[in-house]
C-alpha positions as CSV (number, residue, x, y, z in Angstrom):
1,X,28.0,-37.9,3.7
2,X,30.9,-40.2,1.9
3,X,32.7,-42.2,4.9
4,X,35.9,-44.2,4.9
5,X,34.3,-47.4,6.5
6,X,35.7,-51.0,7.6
7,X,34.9,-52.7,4.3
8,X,36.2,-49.2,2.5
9,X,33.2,-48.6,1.2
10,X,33.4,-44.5,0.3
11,X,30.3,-43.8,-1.5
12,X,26.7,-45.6,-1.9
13,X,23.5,-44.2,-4.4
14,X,20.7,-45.5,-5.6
15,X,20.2,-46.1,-9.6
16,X,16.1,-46.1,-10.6
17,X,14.8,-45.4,-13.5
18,X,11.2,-45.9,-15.5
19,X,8.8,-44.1,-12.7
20,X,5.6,-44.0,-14.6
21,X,3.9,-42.3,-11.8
22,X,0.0,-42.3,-12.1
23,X,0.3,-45.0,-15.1
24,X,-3.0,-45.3,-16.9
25,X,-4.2,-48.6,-16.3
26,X,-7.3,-48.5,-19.4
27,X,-9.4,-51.4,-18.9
28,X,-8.3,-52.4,-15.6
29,X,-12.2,-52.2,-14.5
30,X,-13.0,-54.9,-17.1
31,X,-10.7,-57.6,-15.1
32,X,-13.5,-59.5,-12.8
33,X,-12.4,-58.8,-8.8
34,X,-9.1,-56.4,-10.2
35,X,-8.2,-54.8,-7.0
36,X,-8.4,-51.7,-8.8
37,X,-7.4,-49.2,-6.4
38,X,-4.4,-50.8,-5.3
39,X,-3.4,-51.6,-8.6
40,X,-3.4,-47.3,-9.0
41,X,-1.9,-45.7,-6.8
42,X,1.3,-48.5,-6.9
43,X,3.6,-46.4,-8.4
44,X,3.1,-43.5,-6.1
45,X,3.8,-46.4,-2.8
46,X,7.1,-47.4,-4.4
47,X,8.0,-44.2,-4.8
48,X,7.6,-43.5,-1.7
49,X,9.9,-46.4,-1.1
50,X,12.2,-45.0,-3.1
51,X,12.8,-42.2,-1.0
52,X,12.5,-43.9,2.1
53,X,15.3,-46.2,1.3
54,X,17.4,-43.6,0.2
55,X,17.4,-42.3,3.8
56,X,17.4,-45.4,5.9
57,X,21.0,-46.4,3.4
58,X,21.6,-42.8,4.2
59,X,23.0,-43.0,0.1
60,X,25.0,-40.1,-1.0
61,X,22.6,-39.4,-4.1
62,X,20.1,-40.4,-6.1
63,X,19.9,-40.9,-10.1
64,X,16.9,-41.3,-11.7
65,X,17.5,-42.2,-15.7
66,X,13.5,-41.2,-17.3
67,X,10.5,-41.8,-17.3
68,X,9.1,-39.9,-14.4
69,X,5.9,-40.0,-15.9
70,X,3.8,-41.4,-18.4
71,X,3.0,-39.0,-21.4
72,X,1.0,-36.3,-21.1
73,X,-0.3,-36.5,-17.9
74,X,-3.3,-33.6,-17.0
75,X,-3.7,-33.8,-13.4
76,X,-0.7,-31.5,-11.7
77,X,-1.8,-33.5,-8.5
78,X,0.9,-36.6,-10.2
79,X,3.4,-34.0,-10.6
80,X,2.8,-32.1,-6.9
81,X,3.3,-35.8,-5.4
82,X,6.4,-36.6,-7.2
83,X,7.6,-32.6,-5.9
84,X,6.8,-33.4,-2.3
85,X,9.3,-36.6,-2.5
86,X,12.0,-35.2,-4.1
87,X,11.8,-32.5,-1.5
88,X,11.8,-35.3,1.3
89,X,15.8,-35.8,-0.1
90,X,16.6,-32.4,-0.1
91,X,15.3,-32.2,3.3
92,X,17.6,-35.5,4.5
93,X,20.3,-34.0,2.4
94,X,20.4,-36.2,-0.2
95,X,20.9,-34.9,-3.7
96,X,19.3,-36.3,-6.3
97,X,19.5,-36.4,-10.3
98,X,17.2,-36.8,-13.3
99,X,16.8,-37.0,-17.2
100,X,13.6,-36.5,-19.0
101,X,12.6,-39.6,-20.9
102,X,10.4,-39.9,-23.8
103,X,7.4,-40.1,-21.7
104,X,8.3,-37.0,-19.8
105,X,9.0,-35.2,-22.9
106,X,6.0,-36.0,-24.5
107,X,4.1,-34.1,-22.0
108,X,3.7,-30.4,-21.9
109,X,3.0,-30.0,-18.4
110,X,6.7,-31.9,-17.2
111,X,8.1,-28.8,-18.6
112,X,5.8,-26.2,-16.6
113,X,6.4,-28.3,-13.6
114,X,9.1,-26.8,-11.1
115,X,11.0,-28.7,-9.5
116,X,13.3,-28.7,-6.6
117,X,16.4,-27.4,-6.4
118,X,20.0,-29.5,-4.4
119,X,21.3,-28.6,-1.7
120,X,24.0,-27.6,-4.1
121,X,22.0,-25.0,-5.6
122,X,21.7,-26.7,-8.6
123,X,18.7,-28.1,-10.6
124,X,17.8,-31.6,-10.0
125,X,17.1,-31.6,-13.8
126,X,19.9,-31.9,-16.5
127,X,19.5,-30.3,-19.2
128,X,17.6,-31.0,-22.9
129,X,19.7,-28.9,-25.3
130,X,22.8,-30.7,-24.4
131,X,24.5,-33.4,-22.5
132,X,25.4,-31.7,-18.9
133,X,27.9,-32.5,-16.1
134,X,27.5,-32.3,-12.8
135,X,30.1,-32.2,-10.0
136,X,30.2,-33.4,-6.3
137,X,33.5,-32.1,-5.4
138,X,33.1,-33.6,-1.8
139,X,32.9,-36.7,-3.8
140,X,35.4,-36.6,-6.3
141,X,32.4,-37.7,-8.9
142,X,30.9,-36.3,-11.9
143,X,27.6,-37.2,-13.5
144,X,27.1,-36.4,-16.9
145,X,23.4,-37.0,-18.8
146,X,21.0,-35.1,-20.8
147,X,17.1,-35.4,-21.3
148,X,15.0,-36.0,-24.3
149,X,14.3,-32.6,-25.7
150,X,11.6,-34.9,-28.2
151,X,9.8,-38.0,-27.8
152,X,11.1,-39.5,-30.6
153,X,15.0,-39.1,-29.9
154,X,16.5,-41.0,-33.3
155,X,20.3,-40.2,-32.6
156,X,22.7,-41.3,-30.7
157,X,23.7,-39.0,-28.2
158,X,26.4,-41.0,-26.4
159,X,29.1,-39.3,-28.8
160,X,28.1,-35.9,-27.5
161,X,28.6,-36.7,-24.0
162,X,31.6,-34.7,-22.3
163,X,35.0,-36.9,-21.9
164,X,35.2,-38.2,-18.4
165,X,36.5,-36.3,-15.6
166,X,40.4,-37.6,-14.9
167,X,40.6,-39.9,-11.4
168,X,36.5,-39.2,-10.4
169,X,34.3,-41.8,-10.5
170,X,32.2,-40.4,-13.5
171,X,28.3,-41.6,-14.1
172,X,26.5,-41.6,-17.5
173,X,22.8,-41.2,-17.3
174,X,21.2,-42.2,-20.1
175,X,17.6,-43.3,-21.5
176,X,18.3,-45.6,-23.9
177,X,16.9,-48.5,-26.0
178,X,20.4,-49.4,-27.5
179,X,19.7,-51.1,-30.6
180,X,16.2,-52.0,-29.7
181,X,14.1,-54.8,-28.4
182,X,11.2,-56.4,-29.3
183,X,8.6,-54.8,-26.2
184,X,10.2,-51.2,-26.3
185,X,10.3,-48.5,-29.1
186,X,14.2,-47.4,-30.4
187,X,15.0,-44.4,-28.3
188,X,18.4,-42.6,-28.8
189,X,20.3,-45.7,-29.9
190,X,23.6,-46.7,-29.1
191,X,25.9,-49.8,-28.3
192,X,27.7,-51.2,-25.5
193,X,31.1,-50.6,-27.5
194,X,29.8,-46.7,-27.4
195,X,28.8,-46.7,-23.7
196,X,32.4,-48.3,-23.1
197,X,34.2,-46.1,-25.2
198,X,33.4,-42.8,-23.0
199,X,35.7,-44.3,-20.3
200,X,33.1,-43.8,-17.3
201,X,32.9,-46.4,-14.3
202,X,29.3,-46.3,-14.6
203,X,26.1,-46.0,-16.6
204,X,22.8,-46.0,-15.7
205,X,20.5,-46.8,-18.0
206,X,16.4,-46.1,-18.5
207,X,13.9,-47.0,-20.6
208,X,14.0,-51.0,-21.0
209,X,11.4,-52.2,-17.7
210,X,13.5,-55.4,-17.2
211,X,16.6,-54.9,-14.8
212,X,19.8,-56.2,-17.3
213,X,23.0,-55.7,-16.5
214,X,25.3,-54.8,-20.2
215,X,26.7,-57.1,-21.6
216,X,23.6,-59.8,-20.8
217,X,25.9,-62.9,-21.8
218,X,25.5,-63.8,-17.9
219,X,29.4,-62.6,-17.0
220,X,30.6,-61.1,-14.2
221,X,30.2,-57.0,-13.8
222,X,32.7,-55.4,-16.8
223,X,34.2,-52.5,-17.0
224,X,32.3,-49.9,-17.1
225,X,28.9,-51.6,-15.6
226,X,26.2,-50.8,-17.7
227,X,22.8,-51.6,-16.0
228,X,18.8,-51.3,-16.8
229,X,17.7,-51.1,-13.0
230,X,13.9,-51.6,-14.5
231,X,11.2,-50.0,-13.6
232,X,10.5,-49.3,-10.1
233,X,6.4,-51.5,-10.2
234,X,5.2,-53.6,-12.5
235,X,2.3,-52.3,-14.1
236,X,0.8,-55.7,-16.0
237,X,1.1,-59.1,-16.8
238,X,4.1,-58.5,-18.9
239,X,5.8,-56.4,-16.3
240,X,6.2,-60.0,-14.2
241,X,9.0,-60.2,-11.4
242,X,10.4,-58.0,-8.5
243,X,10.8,-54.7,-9.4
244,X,13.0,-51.7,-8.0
245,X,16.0,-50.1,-7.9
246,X,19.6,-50.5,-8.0
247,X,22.1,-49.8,-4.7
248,X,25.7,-49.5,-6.0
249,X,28.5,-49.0,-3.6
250,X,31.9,-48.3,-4.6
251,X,35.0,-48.3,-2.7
252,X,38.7,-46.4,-2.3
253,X,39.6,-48.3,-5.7
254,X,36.3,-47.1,-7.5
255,X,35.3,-51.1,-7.5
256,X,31.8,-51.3,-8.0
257,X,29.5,-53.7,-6.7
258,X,25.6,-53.4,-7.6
259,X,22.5,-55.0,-5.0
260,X,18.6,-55.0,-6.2
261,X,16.2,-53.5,-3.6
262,X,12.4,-54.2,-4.4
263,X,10.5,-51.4,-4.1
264,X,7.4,-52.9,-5.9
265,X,4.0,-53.2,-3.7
266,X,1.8,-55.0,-5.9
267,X,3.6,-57.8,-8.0
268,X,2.4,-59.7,-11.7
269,X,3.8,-63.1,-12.4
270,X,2.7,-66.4,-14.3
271,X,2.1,-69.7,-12.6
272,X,3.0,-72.3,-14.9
273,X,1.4,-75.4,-13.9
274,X,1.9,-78.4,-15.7
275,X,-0.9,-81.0,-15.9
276,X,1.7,-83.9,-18.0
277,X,-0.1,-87.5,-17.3
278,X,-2.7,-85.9,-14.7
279,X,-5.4,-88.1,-14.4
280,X,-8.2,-85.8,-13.3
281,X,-9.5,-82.4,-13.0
282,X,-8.8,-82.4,-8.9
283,X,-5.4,-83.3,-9.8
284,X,-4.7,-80.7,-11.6
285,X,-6.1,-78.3,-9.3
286,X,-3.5,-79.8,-6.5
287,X,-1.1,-78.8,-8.9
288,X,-2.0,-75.8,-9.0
289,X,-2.3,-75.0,-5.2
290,X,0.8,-76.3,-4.7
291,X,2.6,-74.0,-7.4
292,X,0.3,-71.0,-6.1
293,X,1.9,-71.8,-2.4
294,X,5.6,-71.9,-3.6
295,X,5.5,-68.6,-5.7
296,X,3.4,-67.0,-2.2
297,X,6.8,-67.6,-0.7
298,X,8.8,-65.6,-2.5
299,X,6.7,-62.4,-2.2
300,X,7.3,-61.1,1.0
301,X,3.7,-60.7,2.2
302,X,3.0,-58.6,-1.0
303,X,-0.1,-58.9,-2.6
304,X,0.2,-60.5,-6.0
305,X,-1.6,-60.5,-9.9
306,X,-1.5,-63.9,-11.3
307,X,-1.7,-65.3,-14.6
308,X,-2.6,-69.5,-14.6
309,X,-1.4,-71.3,-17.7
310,X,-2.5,-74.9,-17.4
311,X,0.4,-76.9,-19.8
312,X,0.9,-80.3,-20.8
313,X,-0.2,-83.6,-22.4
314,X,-3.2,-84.6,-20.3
315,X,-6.6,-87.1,-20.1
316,X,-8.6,-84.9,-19.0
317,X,-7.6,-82.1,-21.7
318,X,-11.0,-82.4,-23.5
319,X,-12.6,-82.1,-19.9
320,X,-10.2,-79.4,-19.4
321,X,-11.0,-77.4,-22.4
322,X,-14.8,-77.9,-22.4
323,X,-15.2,-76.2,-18.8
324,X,-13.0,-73.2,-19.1
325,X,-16.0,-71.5,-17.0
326,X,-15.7,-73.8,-14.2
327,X,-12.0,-74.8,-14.0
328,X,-11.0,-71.0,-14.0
329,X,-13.5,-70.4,-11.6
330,X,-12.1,-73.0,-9.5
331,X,-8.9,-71.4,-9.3
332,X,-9.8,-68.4,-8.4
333,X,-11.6,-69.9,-5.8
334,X,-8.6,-71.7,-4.8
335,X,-6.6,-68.8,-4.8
336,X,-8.8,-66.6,-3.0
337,X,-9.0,-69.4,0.0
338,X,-5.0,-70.0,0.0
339,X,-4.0,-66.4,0.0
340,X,-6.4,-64.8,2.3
341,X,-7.4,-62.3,-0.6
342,X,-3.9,-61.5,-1.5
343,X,-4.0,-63.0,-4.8
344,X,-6.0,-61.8,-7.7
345,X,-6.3,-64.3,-11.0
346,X,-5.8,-61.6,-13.9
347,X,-6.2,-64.6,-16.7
348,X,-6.4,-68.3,-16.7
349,X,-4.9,-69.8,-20.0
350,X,-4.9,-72.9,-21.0
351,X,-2.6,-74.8,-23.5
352,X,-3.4,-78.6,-22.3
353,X,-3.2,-81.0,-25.0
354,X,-4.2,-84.3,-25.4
355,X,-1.9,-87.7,-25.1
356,X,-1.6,-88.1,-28.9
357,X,-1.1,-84.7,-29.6
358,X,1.6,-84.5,-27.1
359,X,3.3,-87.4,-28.5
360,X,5.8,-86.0,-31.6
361,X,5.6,-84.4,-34.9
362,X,2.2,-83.4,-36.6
363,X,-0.3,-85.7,-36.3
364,X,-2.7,-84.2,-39.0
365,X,-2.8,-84.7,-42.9
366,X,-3.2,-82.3,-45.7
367,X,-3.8,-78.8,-45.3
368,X,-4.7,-79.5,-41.4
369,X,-0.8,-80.8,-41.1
370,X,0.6,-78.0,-43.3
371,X,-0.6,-75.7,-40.6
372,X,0.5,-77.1,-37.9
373,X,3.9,-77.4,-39.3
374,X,3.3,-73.7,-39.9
375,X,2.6,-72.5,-36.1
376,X,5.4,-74.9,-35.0
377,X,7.3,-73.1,-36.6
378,X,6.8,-69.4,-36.5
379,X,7.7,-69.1,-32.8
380,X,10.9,-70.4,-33.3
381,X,12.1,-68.6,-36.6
382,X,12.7,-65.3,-35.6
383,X,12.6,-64.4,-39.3
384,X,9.2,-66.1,-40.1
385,X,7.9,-64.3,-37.0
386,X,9.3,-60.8,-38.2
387,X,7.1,-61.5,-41.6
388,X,4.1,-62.5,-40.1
389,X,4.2,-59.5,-37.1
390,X,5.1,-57.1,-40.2
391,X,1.6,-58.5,-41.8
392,X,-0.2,-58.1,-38.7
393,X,0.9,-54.4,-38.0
394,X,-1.2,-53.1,-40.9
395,X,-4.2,-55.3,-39.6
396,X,-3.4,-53.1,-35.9
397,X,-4.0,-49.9,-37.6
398,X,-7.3,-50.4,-38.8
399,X,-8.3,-51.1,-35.4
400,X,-10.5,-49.5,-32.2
401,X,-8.1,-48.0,-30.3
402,X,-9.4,-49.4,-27.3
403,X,-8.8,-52.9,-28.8
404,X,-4.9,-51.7,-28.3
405,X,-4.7,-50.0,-25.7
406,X,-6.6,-52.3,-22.5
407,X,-4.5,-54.0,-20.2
408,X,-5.0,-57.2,-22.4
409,X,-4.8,-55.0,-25.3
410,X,-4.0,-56.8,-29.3
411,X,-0.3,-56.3,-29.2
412,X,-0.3,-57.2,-33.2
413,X,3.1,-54.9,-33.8
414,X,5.2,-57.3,-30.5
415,X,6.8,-60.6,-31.8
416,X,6.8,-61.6,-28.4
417,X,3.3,-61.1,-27.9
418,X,2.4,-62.6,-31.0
419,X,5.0,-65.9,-30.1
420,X,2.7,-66.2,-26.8
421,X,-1.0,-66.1,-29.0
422,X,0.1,-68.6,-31.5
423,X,1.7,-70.9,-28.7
424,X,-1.6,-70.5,-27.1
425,X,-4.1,-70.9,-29.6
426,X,-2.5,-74.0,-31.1
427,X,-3.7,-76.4,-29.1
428,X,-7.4,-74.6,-28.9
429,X,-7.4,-74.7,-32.7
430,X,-6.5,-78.3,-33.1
431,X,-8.9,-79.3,-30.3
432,X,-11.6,-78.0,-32.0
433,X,-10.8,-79.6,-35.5
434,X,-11.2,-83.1,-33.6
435,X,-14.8,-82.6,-32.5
């Protein structure tokens, strides 16, 4: 399918990663209007997206880098579905490439599951013993990658990858949470200096949800690319932003460019509305409308999950905070009426302060200042964060569970979770000493 075009373009495919088809979604029911449904069966319409823009690009191949599932998933209906589009590519000639993640590997029906073969009579599946290559001679590229045998994959396994094939364009596939990050757990870790070091023109990367491009210091696209295309549909509040897929092209001098392609039907962000100096509750609201209307914009039509976080030294804070009831049920009012039903308030927070609390430095004596100084400082000292979220994880295993595991779930074990409660209960706490 390769082409020697005007703009010498010889070779296009798509780079996805993170599937989590039929993603649990505990709780969801306990969210007040969730759309529910839609919400559900996400996954499986960008999927389907997946596929279909495969097709209309007309892409040479696909690469999918882990995480077709999510854990041990007991209905074979998620695995049949994900079957049925992977034989839509074969039928459109388009082959297509996978690694097992630590999701898929945790589950013991991935491994019963067959799947298709390429029209290259090979499996679409590399293997979990060791890292495999495969060729597209018509190409002139090689793709080398290797699943997670375990869940837990502690080594490195970019070392163990085959040298690179001498004047193809060679393609690592790799699931991967480098050196680790605060939201994901360390999975087969590695560097960029490692990923480099193999001498392929590309790697794509799975595991970390946030699309990043290697190194992330902002610079243009190194050599090799390294690239987190994210996962394919956000699945919560902290999965905010477009999310899709990766379309690389590369040309007769194996140049590389890289375009995102949103795939996502239902989308999660955070309207940040800041109430500095308002004057009145209706103010606020305005404010609030008219951030709602400028994020609408952006999503093409989709429908949308929205978090409100109400920020700022205000008069009316003490108004503010003593009608949580009726100001969030204001804006979802609001929101209802300026969307048409397309956006859904998942969470109204609010971290309003009052005019002398906004002003400087502690305004509290004693004990009272001492802790403010405290939760001032936590979320910017990585290392007094790291001490207090290594306190708090023994506190998270003497919990229920369910307590964990909901949507909203106690994240006690994420500094970045735990960063985000302490910024928001600060100004609840000290609100509450003052009456």
């Amino acid at each position: 399918m390769a082409t020697h075009r005007r703009n010498r373009i010889v070779m296009k495919f798509l780079h996805a990663a993170d599937l989590h088809l039929d993603s649990p979604l505990e709780g969801l029911e306990n969210y007040e209007g969730a759309p529910v449904d839609l919400i559900r069966s996400a996954s499986r319409r960008a999927l389907e997206n997946l596929v279909q823009l495969a097709i209309q690009e007309r892409v040479d191949f696909v690469v999918i880098a882990g995480d077709l599932y999510n854990g041990d998933w007991r209905d074979f209906n998620t695995g049949l579905f994900f079957v049925r589009q992977m034989n839509k590519l074969c039928d459109a000639g388009i082959r297509h490439y996978l690694i097992a993640g630590n999701h898929d590997a945790a589950s013991v029906m991935t491994r019963k599951l067959r799947l298709p073969v390429n029209p290259d009579g090979f499996s679409v599946m590399l293997s979990s013993d060791h890292p495999e290559t495969r060729r597209l001679e018509d190409l002139g590229v090689a793709i080398h990658g290797r699943s997670f045998a375990h869940q837990a994959e502690t080594k490195n396994m970019v070392p163990d990858y085959p040298s690179p094939v001498s004047t193809w364009f060679n393609i690592g596939m790799l699931h991967t949470s480098l050196s680790g990050t605060e939201d994901h757990d360390t999975y087969a870790p590695c560097t960029f200096v490692d990923l480099r070091s193999k001498g392929y023109d590309y790697w794509a990367l799975g595991h970390i949800h946030k699309r990043s491009l290697l190194p992330a210091d902002g610079s243009p696209l190194v050599a090799p690319p390294a690239l987190y295309s994210g996962n394919i549909q956000g699945r919560h509040i902290r999965e905010c932003g477009p999310r899709g897929c990766l379309l690389v092209t590369v040309d007769s001098r194996q140049q590389v460019e890289v375009a995102f392609r949103a795939l996502d039907v239902f989308r999660w962000e955070v309207c940040q509305v800041s109430c500095e100096n308002a004057t009145s509750l209706d103010e606020i609201l305005a404010r609030f409308g008219q951030a709602l209307r400028r994020l609408m914009e952006q999503q093409e039509g989709r429908p949308l999950g929205l978090r409100v976080r109400l920020e700022g030294a205000t008069a009316v804070h003490q108004e503010v905070t003593s009608h949580r009831v009726a100001v969030t049920a204001e804006i979802r009012s609001m929101a209802t009426t300026l969307s048409d039903g397309k956006v859904w308030i998942e969470k109204v927070k609010i971290g309003t302060c009052s005019r002398q609390q906004g002003l400087g430095p502690s305004q509290h004596a004693g004990p009272l200042g001492e802790l403010e100084r405290y939760l001032e400082e936590i979320p910017n000292s990585p290392e007094a964060l790291a001490s207090l979220v290594s306190e708090l994880k023994d506190l998270a295993k003497k919990l229920p569970g369910e307590m964990m595991q909901a949507p909203e779930g106690l994240l006690l074990d994420n500094p970045a979770w735990v960063r985000e409660l302490i910024q928001d209960l600060r100004p609840m706490l000290f609100d509450r000493f003052q009456q």
